[in-house]
N, C-alpha and C positions, 0 to 999 in steps of 0.2 A: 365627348371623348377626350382622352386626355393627352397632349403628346405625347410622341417619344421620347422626350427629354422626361418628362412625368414618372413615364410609366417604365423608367428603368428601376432593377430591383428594389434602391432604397431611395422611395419618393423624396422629394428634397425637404431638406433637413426644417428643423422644427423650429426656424424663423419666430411670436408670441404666441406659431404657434400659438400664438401671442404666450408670449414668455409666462410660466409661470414658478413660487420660491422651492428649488426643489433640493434634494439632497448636494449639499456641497463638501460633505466633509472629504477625508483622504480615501476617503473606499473608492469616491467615484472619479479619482485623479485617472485618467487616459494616458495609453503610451501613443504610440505615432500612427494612429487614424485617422480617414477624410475628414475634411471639413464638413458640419452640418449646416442644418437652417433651421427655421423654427421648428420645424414639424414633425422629424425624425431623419433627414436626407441629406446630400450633399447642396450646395445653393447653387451648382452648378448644374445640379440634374445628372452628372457620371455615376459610374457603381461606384460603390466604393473599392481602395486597392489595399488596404490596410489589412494586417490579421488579426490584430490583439480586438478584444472584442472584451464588453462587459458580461459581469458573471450574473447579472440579471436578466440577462437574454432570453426567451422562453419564446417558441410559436406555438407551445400547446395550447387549449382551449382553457379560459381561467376554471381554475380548482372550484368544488364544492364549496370547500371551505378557505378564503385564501389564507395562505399562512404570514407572518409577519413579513416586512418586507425585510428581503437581504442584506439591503443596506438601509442602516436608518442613520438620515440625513443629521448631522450635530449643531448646525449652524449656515446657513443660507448665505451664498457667496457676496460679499459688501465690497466692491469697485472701491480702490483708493483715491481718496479726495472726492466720494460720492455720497450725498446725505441722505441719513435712512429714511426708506419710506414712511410719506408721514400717516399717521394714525385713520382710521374713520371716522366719522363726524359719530356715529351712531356710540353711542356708552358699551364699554364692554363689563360685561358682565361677571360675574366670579365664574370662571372654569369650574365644569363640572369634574372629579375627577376619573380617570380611564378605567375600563374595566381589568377585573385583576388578570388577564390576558393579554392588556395591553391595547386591544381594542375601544374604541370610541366610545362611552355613554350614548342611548337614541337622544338625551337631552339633548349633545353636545354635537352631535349630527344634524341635528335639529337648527339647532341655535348657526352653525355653517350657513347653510343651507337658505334660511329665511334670509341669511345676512348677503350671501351673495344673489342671491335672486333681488333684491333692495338695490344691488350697483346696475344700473343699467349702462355707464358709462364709465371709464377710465381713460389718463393720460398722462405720460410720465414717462422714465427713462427706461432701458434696458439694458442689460451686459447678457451678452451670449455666449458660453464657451461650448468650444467645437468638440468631437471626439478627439482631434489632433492637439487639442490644446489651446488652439487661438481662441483670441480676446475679441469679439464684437460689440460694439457698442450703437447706442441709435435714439431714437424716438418712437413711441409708440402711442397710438388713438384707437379707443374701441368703443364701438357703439354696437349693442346687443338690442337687435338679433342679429347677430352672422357678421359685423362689419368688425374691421379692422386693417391696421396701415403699421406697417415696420420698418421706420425710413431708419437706415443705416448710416453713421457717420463715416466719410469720407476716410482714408480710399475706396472704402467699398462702393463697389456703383449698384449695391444691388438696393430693391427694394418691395417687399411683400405687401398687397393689397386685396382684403376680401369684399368683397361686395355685398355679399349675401348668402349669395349663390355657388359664384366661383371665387377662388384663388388664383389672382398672378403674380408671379414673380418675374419681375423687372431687370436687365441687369442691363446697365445702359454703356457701359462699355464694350458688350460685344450686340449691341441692339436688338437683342432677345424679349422675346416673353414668354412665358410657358403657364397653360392652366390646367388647375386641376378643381376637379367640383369640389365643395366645402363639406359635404358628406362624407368625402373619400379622405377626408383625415383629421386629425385626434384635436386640429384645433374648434370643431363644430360641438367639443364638451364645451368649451371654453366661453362659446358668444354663442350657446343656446342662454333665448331669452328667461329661462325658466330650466334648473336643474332640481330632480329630486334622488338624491344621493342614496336615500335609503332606501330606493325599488331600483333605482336604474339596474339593468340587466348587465351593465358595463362596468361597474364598481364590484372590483375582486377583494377589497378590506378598507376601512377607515380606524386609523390607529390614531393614537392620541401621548404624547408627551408634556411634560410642563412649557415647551416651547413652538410644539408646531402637532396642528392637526393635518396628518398623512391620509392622501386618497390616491389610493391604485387601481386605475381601469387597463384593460386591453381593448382594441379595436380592432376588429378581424377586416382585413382588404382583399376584397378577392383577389385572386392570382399574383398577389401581392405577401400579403402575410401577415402576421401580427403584429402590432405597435402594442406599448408597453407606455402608459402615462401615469407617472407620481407627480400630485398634488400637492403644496403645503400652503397650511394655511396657519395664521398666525393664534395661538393658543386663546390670547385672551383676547382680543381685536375682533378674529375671523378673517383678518387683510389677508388677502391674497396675493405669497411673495414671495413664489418661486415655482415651476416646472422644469420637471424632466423629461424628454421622449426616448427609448429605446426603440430601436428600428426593428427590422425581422431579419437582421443583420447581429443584432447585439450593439447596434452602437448608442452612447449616450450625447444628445444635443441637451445642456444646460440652459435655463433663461432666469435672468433675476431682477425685480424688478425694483424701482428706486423712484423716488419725491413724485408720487402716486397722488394724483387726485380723481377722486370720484363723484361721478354725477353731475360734470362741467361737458357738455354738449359740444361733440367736435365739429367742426364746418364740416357738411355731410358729403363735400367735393373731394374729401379726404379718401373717399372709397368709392372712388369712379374707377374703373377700367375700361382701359381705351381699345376695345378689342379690336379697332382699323388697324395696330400696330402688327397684329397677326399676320396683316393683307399685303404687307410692306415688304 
């Protein structure tokens, strides 16, 4: 069960969520709302008190047919004085090109797909920006299936940990934890060990530009609501170097990721949760 903190209306924010590169251009500039976390929510577990909201907001159920996304990301947000994420080891391939819809080629959904099912592991930097605007930065370890760790740099005392299983968030200044299972939110696309994007019943379009391959799912929460998750993936690479989560709120948590290595095995102590700290 998940707490109270949890399970107020907009789960806490989309933390890597484990971060992923998602739209940064000016469409998705925010005026003065909560602060998020990876995942779609505040990091502090409150509702949100803000009104302005994103215009990709939707709790309907995804379309038949999705239609292009709203906003299409022009360039994946780059932290100053932070070095681009570096490449895949794997060869990239010549881009197939989009369909004349704008939609994905199955080749090139394909080619996504085998590439990220190939990374079982990542480690590298993150920049988070909030609905409100703020700038979070940190450390990130993932190990697939289910694991991951999003240690925040200083001030922030906070810190997100999946195990597997569950999700804690950490905030060691007011000596909190709060869990939520890793089923109940949009980061369990992310460090499933095995994704297939062209059946998932959760992917509403795969679009394609000369710069970034776009995947938009929703994730329905009961008595919670829908989350909104945009993918980008790097055109010719397949890197994976940016998400966006929208809440059931409309709000956007950004994460972008930086000096990215793949398939370097994190200490597995990395994704312990101490759950005696509950009992405290």
């Amino acid at each position: 069960m998940m707490s109270s903190r949890c399970s107020a209306p907009r789960v806490m924010a989309a933390s890597l969520c484990l971060a992923l590169a998602l739209a940064s251009s000016a469409a998705w500039a925010q005026e003065a709302l909560p602060p998020g976390s990876l995942w779609g929510g505040p990091l502090d577990g409150s509702p949100s008190s803000g009104s302005s909201k994103s215009s990709s907001a939707s709790t309907a159920q995804p379309p038949a047919s999705a239609p292009l996304p709203p906003h299409r990301p022009s360039a994946p947000f780059k932290p100053a004085g932070t070095a681009e994420a570096r490449a895949p080891a794997a060869p990239a391939p010549t881009p197939t090109p989009a369909l004349p819809d704008g939609r994905a080629s199955p080749a090139t959904v394909a080619r996504v797909t085998d590439y990220y099912n190939s990374v079982q592991s990542m480690t590298g930097n993150f920049t988070q920006l909030d609905p409100d605007g703020t700038r979070r930065t940190g450390d990130f370890y993932m190990q697939k299936p289910g694991r991951v760790r999003f240690q925040y740099d200083p001030p922030s005392p906070v810190e997100l940990i999946s195990n597997g299983q569950s999700v804690a968030v950490r905030d060691r200044s007011l000596n909190t934890q709060d869990i939520t299972p890793l089923n109940q939110t949009p980061l369990r696309f992310l460090l499933a060990e095995r994704v297939d994007l062209a059946n998932d019943p959760n992917v509403t379009g795969i679009f394609q530009d000369d710069r970034f391959i776009t995947v938009t799912m929703q994730h329905q929460v009961p008595m919670l609501g829908t989350y909104r998750l945009l993918i980008l993936f790097d055109t010719k690479t397949s890197a994976l170097k940016q998400w966006v989560v929208t809440d059931p709120q409309g709000y956007d948590t950004q994460v972008t990721l930086s000096n990215v290595q793949v398939n370097k095995r994190p200490d597995p102590r990395l994704f312990v949760i101490n759950f005696e700290r509950m009992l405290q």
